[in-house]
Every structure is written in structure tokens, then in C-alpha cells.
C-alpha positions as CSV (number, residue, x, y, z in Angstrom):
1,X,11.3,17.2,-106.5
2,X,11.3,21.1,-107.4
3,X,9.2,22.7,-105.4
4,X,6.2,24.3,-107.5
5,X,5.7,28.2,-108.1
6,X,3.0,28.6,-105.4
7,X,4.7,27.3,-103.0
8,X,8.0,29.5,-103.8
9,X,5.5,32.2,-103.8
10,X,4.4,31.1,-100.1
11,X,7.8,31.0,-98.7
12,X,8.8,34.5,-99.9
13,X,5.7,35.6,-98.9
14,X,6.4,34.1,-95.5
15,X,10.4,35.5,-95.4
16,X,8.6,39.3,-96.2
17,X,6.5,38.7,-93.5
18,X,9.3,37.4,-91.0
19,X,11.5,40.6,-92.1
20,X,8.6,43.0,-91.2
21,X,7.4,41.6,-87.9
22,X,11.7,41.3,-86.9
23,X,11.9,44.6,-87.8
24,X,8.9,46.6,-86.0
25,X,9.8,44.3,-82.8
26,X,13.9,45.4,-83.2
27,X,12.5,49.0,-83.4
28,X,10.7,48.4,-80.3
29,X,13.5,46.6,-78.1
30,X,15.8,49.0,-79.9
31,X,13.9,51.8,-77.6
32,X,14.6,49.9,-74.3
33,X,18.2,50.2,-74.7
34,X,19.3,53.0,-76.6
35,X,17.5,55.6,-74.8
36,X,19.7,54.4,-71.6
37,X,22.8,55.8,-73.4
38,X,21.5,59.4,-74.1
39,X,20.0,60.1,-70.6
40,X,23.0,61.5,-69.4
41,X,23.2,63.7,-72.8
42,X,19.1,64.6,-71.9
43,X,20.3,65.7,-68.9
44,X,22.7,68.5,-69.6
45,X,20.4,70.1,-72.2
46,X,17.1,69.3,-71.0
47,X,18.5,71.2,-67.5
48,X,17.0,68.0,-65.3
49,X,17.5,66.1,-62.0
50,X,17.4,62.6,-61.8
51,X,13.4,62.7,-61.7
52,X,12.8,63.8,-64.7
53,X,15.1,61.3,-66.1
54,X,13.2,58.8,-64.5
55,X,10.2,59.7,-66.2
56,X,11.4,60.1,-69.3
57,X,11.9,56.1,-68.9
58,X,8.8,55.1,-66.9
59,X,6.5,57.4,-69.3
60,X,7.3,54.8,-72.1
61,X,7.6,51.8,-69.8
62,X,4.5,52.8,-67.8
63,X,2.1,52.9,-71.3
64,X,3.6,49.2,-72.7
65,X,2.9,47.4,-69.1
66,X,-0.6,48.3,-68.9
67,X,-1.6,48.5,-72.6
68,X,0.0,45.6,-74.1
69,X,-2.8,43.2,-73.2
70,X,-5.4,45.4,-74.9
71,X,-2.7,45.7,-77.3
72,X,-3.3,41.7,-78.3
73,X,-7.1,41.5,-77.9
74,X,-7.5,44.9,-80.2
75,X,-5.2,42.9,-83.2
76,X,-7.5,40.0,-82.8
77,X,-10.8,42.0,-82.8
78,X,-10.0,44.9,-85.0
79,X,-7.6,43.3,-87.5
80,X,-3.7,42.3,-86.9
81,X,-2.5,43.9,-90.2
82,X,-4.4,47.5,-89.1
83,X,-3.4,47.3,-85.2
84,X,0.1,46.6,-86.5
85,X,0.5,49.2,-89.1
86,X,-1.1,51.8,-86.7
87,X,1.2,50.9,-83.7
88,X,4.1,51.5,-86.3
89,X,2.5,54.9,-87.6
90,X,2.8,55.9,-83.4
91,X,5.6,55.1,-82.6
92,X,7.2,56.4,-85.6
93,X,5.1,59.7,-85.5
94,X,6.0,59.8,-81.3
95,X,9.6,59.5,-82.3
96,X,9.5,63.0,-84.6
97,X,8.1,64.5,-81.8
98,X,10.7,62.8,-79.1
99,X,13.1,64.0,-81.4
100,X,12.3,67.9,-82.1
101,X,10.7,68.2,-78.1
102,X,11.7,71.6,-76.7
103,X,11.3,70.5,-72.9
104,X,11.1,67.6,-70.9
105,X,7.6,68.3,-70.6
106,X,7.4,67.1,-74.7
107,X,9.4,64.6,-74.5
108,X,7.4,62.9,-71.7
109,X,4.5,63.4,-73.9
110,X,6.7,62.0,-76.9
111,X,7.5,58.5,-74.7
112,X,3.9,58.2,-73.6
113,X,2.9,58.2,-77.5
114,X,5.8,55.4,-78.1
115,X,4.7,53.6,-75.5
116,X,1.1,53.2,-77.2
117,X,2.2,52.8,-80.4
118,X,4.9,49.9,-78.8
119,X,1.7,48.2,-77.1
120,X,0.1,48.0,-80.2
121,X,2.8,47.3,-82.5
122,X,4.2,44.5,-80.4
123,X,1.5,41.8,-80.1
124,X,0.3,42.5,-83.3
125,X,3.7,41.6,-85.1
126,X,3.7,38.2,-83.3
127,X,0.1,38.0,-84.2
128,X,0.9,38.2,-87.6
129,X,3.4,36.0,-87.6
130,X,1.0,33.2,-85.9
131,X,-1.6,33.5,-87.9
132,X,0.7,32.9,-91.3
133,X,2.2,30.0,-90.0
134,X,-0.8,27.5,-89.4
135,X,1.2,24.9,-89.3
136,X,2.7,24.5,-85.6
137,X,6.1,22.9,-85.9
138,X,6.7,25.7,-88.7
139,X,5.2,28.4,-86.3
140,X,7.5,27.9,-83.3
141,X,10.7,28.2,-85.8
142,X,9.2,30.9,-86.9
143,X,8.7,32.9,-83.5
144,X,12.0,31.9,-82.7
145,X,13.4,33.6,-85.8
146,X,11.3,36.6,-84.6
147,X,12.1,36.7,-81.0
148,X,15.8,35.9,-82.0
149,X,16.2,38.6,-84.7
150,X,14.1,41.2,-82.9
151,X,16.3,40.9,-79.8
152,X,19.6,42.0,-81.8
153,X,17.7,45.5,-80.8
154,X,18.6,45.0,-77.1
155,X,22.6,44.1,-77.9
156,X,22.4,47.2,-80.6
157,X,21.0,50.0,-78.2
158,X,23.7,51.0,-76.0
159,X,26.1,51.3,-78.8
160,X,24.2,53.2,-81.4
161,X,22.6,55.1,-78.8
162,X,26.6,55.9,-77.2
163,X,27.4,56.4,-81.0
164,X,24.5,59.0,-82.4
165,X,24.2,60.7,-79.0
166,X,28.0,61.5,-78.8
167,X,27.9,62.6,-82.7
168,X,24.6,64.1,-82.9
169,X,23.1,64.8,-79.2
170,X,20.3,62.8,-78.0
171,X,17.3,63.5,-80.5
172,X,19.0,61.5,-82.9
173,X,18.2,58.2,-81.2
174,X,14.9,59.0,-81.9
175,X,15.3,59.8,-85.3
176,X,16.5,56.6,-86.3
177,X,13.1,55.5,-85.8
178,X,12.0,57.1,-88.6
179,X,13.6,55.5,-91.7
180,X,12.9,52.0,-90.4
181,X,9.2,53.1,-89.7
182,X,8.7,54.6,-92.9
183,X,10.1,50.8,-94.4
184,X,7.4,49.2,-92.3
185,X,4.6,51.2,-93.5
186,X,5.3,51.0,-97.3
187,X,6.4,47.2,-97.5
188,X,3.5,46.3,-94.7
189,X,0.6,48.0,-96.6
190,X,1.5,46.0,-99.6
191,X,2.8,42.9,-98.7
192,X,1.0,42.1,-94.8
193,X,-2.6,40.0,-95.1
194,X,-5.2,41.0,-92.6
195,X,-6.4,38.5,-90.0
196,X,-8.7,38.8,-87.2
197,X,-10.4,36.3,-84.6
198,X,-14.4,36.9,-84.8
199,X,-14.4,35.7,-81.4
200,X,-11.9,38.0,-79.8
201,X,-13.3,39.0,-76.2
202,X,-15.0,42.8,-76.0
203,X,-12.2,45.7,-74.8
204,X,-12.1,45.5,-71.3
205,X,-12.0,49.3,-71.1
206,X,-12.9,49.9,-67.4
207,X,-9.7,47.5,-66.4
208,X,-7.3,48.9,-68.6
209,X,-8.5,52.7,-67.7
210,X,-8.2,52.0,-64.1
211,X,-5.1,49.8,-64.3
212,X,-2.7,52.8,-66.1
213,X,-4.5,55.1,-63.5
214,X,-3.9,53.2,-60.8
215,X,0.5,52.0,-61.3
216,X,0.4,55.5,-63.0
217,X,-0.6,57.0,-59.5
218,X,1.8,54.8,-58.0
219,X,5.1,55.4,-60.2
220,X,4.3,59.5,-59.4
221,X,4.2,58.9,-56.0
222,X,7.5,56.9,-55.5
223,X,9.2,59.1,-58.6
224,X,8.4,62.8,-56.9
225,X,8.8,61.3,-53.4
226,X,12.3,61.9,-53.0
227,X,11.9,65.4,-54.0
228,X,8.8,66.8,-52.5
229,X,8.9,64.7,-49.5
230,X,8.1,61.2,-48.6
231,X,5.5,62.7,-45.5
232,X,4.0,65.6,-48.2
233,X,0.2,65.9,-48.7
234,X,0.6,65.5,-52.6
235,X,2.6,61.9,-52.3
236,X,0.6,60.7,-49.6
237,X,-2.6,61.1,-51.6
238,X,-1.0,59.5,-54.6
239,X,-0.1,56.7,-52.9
240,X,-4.1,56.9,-51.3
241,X,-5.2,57.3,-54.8
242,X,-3.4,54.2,-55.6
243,X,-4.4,52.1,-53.3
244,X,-7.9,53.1,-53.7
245,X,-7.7,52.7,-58.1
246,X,-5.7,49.5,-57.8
247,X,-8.3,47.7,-55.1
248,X,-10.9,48.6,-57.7
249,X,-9.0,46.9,-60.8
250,X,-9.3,44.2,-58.7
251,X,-12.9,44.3,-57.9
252,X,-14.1,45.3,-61.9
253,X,-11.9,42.4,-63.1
254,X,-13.3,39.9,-60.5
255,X,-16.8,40.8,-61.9
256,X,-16.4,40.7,-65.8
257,X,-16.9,37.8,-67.8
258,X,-13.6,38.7,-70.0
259,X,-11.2,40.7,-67.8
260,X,-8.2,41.4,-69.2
261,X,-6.1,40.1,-66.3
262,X,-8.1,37.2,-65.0
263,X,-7.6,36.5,-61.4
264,X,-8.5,32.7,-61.6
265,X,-5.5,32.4,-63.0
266,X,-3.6,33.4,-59.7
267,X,-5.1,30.2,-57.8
268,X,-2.1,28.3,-59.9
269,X,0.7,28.3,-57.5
270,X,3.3,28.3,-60.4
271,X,1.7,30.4,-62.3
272,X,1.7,33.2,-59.3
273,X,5.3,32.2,-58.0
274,X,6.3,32.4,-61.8
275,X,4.9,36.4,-62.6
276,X,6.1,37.0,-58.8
277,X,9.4,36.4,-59.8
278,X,9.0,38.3,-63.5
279,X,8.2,41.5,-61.5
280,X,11.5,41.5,-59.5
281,X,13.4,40.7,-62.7
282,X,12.2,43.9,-64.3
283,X,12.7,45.5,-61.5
284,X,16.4,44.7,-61.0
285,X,17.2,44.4,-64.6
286,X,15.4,47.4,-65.7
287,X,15.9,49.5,-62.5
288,X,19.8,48.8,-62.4
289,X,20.4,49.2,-66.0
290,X,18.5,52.9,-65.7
291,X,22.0,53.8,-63.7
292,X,24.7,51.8,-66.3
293,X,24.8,55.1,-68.4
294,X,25.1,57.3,-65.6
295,X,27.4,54.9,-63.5
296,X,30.1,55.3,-66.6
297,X,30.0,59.1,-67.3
298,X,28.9,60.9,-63.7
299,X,31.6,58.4,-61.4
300,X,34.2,57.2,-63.7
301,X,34.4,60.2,-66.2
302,X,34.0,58.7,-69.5
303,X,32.5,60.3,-72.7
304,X,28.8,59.4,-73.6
305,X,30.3,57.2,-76.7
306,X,32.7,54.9,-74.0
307,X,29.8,54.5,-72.2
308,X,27.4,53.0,-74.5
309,X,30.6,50.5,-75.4
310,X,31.3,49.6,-71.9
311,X,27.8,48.9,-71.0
312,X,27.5,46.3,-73.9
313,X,29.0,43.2,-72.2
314,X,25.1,42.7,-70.4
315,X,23.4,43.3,-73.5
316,X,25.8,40.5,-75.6
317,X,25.6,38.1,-72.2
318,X,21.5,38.3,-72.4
319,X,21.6,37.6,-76.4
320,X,24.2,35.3,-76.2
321,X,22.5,32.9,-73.2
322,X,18.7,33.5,-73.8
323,X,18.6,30.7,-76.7
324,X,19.9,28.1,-74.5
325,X,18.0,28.8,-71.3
326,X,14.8,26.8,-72.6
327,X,16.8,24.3,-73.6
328,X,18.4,24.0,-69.5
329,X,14.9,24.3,-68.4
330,X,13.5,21.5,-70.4
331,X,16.8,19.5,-69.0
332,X,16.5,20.6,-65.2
333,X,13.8,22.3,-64.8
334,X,12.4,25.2,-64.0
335,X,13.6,25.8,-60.7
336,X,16.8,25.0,-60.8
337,X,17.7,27.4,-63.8
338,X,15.6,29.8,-63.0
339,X,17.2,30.5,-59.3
340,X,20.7,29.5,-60.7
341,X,20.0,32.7,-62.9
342,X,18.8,34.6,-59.8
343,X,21.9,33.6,-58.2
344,X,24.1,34.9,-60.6
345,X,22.3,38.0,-61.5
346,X,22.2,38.7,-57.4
347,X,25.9,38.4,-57.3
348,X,26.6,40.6,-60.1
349,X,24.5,43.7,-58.9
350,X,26.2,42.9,-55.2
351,X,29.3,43.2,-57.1
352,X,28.6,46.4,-59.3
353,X,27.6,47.9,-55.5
354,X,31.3,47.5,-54.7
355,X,32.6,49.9,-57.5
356,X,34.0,53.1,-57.7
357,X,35.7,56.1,-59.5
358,X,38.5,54.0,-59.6
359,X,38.0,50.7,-60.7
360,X,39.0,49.4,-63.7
361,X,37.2,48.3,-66.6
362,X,38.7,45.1,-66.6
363,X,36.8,45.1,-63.1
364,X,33.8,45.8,-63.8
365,X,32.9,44.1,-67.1
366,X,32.4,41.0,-66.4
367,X,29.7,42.1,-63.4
368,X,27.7,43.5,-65.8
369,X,27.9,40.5,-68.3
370,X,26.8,37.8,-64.8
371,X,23.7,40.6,-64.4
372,X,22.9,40.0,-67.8
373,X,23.9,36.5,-68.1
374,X,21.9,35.6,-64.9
375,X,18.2,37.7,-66.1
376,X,18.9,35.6,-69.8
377,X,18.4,32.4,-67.4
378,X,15.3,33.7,-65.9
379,X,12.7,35.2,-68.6
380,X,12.1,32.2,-71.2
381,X,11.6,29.5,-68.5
382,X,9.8,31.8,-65.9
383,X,7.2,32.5,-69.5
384,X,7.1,28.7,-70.0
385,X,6.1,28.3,-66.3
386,X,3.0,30.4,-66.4
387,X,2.3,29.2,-69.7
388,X,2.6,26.1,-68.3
389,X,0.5,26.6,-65.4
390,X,-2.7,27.2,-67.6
391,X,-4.7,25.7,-70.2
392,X,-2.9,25.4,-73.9
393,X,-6.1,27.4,-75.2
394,X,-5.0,30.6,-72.8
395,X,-1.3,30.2,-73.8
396,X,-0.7,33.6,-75.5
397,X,-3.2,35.3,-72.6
398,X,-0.1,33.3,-70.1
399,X,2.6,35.1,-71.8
400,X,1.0,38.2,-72.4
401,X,0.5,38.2,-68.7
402,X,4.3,37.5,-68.0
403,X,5.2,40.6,-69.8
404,X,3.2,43.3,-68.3
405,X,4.5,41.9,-64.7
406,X,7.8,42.4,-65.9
407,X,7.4,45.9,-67.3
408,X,5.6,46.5,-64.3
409,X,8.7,45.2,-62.2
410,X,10.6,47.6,-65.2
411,X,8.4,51.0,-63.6
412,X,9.1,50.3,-60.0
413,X,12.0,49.7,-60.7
414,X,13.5,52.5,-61.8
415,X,11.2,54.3,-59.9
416,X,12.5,52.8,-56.7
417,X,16.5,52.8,-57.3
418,X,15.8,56.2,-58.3
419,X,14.1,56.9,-55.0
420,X,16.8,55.3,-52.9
421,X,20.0,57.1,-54.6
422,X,17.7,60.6,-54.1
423,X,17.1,60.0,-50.7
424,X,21.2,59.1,-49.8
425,X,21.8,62.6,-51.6
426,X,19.0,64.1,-49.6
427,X,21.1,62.9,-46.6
428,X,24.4,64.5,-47.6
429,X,25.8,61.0,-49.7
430,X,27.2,61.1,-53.0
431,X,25.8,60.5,-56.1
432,X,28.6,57.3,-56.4
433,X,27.1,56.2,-52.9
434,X,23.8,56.5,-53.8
435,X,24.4,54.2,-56.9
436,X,26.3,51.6,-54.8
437,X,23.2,52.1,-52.1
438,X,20.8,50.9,-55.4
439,X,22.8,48.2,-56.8
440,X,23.0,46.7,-53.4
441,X,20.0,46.9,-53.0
442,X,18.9,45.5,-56.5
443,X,21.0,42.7,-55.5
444,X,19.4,42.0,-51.9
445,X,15.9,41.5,-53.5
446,X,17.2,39.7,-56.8
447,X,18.9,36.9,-54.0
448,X,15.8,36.9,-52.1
449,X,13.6,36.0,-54.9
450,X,16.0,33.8,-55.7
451,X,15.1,31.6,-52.2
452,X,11.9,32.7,-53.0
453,X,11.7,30.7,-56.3
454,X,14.0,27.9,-54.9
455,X,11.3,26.9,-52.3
456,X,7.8,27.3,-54.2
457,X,8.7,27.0,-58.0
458,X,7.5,23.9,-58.8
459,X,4.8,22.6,-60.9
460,X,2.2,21.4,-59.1
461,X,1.0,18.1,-61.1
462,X,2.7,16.9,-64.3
463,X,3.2,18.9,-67.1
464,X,0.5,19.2,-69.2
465,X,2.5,19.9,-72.6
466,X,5.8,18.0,-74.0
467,X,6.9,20.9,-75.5
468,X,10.3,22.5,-73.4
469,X,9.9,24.8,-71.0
470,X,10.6,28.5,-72.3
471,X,9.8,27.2,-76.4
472,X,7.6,30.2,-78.0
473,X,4.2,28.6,-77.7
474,X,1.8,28.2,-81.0
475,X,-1.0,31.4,-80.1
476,X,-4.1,30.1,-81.3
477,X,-7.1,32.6,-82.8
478,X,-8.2,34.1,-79.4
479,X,-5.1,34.6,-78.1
480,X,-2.0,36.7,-79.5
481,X,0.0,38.2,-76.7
482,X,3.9,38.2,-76.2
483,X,6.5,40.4,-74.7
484,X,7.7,43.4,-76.3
């Protein structure tokens, strides 16, 4: 039977939709990759050390961990169409000014913009896309289109940021932004339906204040460590200040009726072992991936083009396993794929600590492709384990959770590695020692969490869903979080 006007209507409704939310999300994993590929570019003309590098990462990193809750419960409260289209305006409007910034200084200021506009533009796409598909076996298709489509961003960055950097210099991976934002705001103002959730919790605005103070505090401390001194009045109060903001995130959020991190939820053994082992993914993945770039031009002399190619085998490995690891979690479980992934993401950072100047390519590429083969195992079924760990209604609050304690993981890390290869140059080592001295060390903590997950990953109880471990869950009305 031929299917009626309306409903032909519906479905290219739905496809617009689907092409708008893939594209604001590509724009947004687009950014974690592509910047990677400039920094060497940055810093040559900026005139920087490795610290300002570091923030020109974490500034953007930093902003999405501790917004993108907020990010969620403001599309639900306020309207997913208007949260959406304003994270878009942002991040498009941040990437101008990323783009024409005289001084680091600016473009630190540029990536903290982007990073709000990503925390709002990211939950809210996902959102949107829930709340048009009411239907649930047509919503998870759905978000797997999206988080399928979207992720061609991450494979895409190193090479178009290697490409425009080495034609153009580093603001044009920042002005790319701009054409595909303008897209989104034209199409989305006329084509996206607004939705909201009347009974979205109230802003938890003491939480998120003293959360970004708090790992912001933090991230200075262990970033400017290295270079003012690790004993220096200035990094030993941040790290005071710290303490002191983070103990009393704990103690607001313990007290409020809707936190936006609730605590409870840590009682769940799987669901703590689960966002214990998302924070060391970021920070190995993110942390070692900060030095790919640098690895390439600095050590083995190649141009700024060669190195966004040769960093691409991790990016393919990730989009080429991720679909499947939900499926070889569903089959074995989560414990066994996600510390087979650990395994092999351990080994390959061990073995990118063993390279030099002199290596060939043919050495070194498939290392990166077992890092990035070996995190695509992790993510999906370490989601579906905290997801699994709580009730379906908090679903979307579980994965929203999983992501900020992987960006989280993302800011140490690169704040760490950074901080170990400054401190073996502080003690007369080279820069290619001090990268070896990181990946190792990336390496030693990915294994351990790897025994880590291998003893206490297990679901305590039987599963409370029959849906596979790692499948996009259906967010219902009060909850709309995902991972940018």
C-alpha cells in the first residue's frame, strides 16, 4: 500500500531533522580532532611552550565536562529547539573569534566560548532527535544514525585539520565552522519543532559554579606546575583551592533534592567501576592523542599535512570498531570486552613509548590503530554499564554522567602527560624522551585499569533491561543527556 502524503511528510520531516542534529554533533567531534593537527602550526606563530598548548585544549575540554549536564536539563526546561540553536550560534560565533585571535590569550577565550556553545549544542541535538521519534524501536535506529554519522567528525579531523593548517595556517580549522553553522541556523529555525519537559528539575547552579571552579583550579595547577614549580606558593594554593571547591560540590550536591551529579548513584558498584574506568579512557585517549601531532612533526620531521595523514589509522580503527563493540558486549559481556579493549589500548601506548626519530611508518601505524581499536571496545559498553546500573527512568541522566567523567579523564589528561614530558625536559631529557616517558605512562594506567575492570566489573544482580549492552538508550522527557 502507498504510503499516504502525511506520512511522507513525517519521514522527510524526520530525515531534516536527522541531517541537522548529525551535522551540529559532526561540528562538535569535528573540534576534538582537528584542532590536534594545527597545534604544532599554533605553536610557531602563537610564540608558545607546550603549556599554552595545553590550554588551548583543556579550555574547550574543561567547559564541555562540567557544562554538559546543565547542558541537558537547560534543553528540557528552556526548550530543545532554542538551547540547540543557541549552542550552534556559540560555537559558530567562538569559532570567528578562534579564528581572527591575535594571542593565545584570545584564543583561550575563543575555546572556552566553544566549549559552551558544544555543552549546549550537544545534548540538545540528541534531545531533539528523542523527542521526534516517540516511537522506541524507531528512536534507537535513529540515535544510531546520529551517533554513527556524527562520529565521521572524529575520522575527518586529523586530515582536514593536516590539510587547511598546511594550506592556510591554523585559523582556518576554525573557520570551517562557519559555513556549516550558518547551514544549521537557517535550516534549524525553519524546519526544527520546539519541545520541552514541564517537569525538567530547577538549574543546579551552585553545583555547576563550584564544579568548573573546582577541576578548573585543578587543571591550572597541574598545567603551570611544570613551569612555575611543583613546590611554588601559586600551585600549592591551587591545588588547596581545589581541594577545598571540590569537597564542597560534594557537600551542596549531597544536600539538594536535584543535584546535577547525584551521589546515590555511586552506591551501584557497576555504576562506579563503570565511570572509574571512563575517566582513565579519556585520560589515555585524550592525553596521548594531545602528543600524535607533535610526535610526527617535532621527532620524526614531517610536514603539518603528513601528519594529520599518519595520525588517521586511530581515528578509522575507533569508527571502524565502535558499531560492533555493543554488539561483543551483549555477547560476552561487559567485562570481558571492556578489559580486552583495555588490553589492547595498554599495549599500543606501551608500544608508541618505544618509538623514535627513526622508526618507520610502517612501525608505527598499526600502534596507533590497537590504541584506537582498543578505547572503540571500551566507551559503548562501559555507557551501557552505568546505564545499566540505574533505573530506565534516569537512563539519559546515566549517560550524561559517563560523558563528563570521560572529558574529565580528557582535562587531566592532557594536563598530566603534559606535566610529565615538562618535568623530563626540566631534568635535561629530550622532548622525544619526554613523549616516550608519557606514552609509557599512558600505557601503565590504561593496563592497570584494565585489572582493575577485570576484577570488579560485574553487574551485581541480573540485568534489569534486554536491550544490548552499549545500544543508545530511548531518553525519556526528563532526561536528555549523551556524549558530545
Amino acid at each position: 500500500m502507498a504510503a499516504t502524503p502525511a506520512a511522507v511528510g513525517s519521514r522527510a520531516h524526520r530525515a531534516v531533522l536527522l541531517a541537522v542534529t548529525c551535522l551540529g554533533q559532526f561540528m562538535v567531534l569535528l573540534d576534538n580532532t582537528i584542532v590536534g593537527a594545527a597545534l604544532p602550526d599554533m605553536q610557531h606563530r602563537l610564540d608558545t611552550r607546550l603549556t599554552g598548548l595545553q590550554w588551548i585544549v583543556d579550555a574547550y575540554v574543561l567547559l564541555v565536562a562540567m557544562l554538559l549536564l546543565s547542558g541537558g536539563v537547560f534543553a528540557d526546561r528552556f526548550g530543545r529547539k532554542r538551547v540547540y540553536l543557541t549552542g550552534v550560534a556559540v560555537f559558530t560565533a567562538a569559532s570567528l573569534v578562534c579564528s581572527l585571535a591575535p594571542s593565545l590569550g584570545w584564543l583561550v577565550a575563543g575555546r572556552v566560548l566553544q566549549g559552551i556553545g558544544a555543552a549546549a549544542l550537544s545534548p540538545a541535538s540528541l534531545a531533539l532527535l528523542a523527542a521526534s521519534h516517540p516511537v522506541p524501536q524507531e528512536r534507537v535506529k535513529a540515535i544510531g544514525l546520529w551517533a554513527g554519522l556524527s562520529g565521521i567528525g572524529l575520522a575527518a579531523g586529523p586530515v582536514a585539520g593536516g590539510a587547511l593548517t598546511d594550506a592556510f595556517g591554523w585559523p582556518a580549522i576554525f573557520l570551517v565552522n562557519l559555513p556549516i553553522g550558518a547551514v544549521l541556523l537557517l535550516v534549524g529555525l525553519r524546519t526544527l519543532d520546539e519541545s520541552r519537559n514541564p517537569g525538567a528539575p530547577a538549574i543546579d547552579v551552585p553545583g555547576t559554579v563550584l564544579s568548573v571552579l573546582g577541576v578548573g583550579t585543578m587543571t591550572y595547577g597541574l598545567i603551570q606546575g611544570g613551569a612555575r614549580g611543583w613546590t611554588s606558593p601559586p600551585i600549592l594554593g591551587s591545588f588547596t583551592a581545589a581541594a577545598i571547591l571540590l569537597a564542597a560540590f560534594v557537600a551542596v550536591e549531597a544536600r539538594r533534592s536535584a543535584p546535577m551529579l547525584p551521589l546515590r548513584l555511586f552506591r551501584q558498584r557497576l555504576f562506579t567501576v563503570s565511570n572509574t574506568a571512563m575517566v582513565v579512557v579519556g585520560f589515555a585517549l585524550m592525553g596521548s592523542s594531545f602528543f600524535f601531532s607533535q610526535f610526527f612533526v617535532y621527532v620524526q620531521g614531517s610536514s603539518i599535512l603528513r601528519a594529520g595523514l599518519q595520525t588517521l589509522p586511530m581515528s578509522l580503527a575507533m569508527v571502524i570498531v565502535s558499531p560492533y563493540a555493543g554488539r561483543l558486549a551483549a555477547r560476552y559481556g561487559y567485562r570481558g570486552v571492556v578489559t580486552t579493549g583495555l588490553v589492547l589500548a595498554g599495549l599500543g601506548l606501551l608500544a608508541l613509548g618505544t618509538v623514535h626519530a627513526d622508526t618507520g611508518y610502517a612501525n608505527v601505524w598499526w600502534r596507533l590503530a590497537l590504541v584506537g581499536a582498543g578505547f572503540a571496545l571500551t566507551m559503548s559498553p562501559l555507557t551501557g554499564a552505568a546505564i545499566q546500573a540505574v533505573s530506565p527512568q534516569e537512563g539519559g541522566l546515566a549517560s550524561g554522567i559517563s560523558s563528563t567523567t570521560r572529558q574529565i579523564g580528557a582535562v587531566l589528561g592532557v594536563a598530566v602527560l603534559g606535566a610529565v614530558v615538562r618535568t623530563g625536559q626540566a631534568d635535561g631529557a629530550s622532548f622525544e624522551t619526554g613523549l616516550d616517558d608519557a606514552f609509557l605512562a599512558a600505557g601503565a594506567v590504561t593496563l592497570a585499569t584494565a585489572l582493575f575492570t577485570g576484577l570488579w566489573l560485574t553487574s551485581s544482580g541480573a540485568p534489569r533491561r534486554t536491550t544490548a549492552p552499549g545500544t543508545p538508550t530511548p531518553l525519556n522527557e526528563t532526561s536528555a543527556n549523551t556524549r558530545p
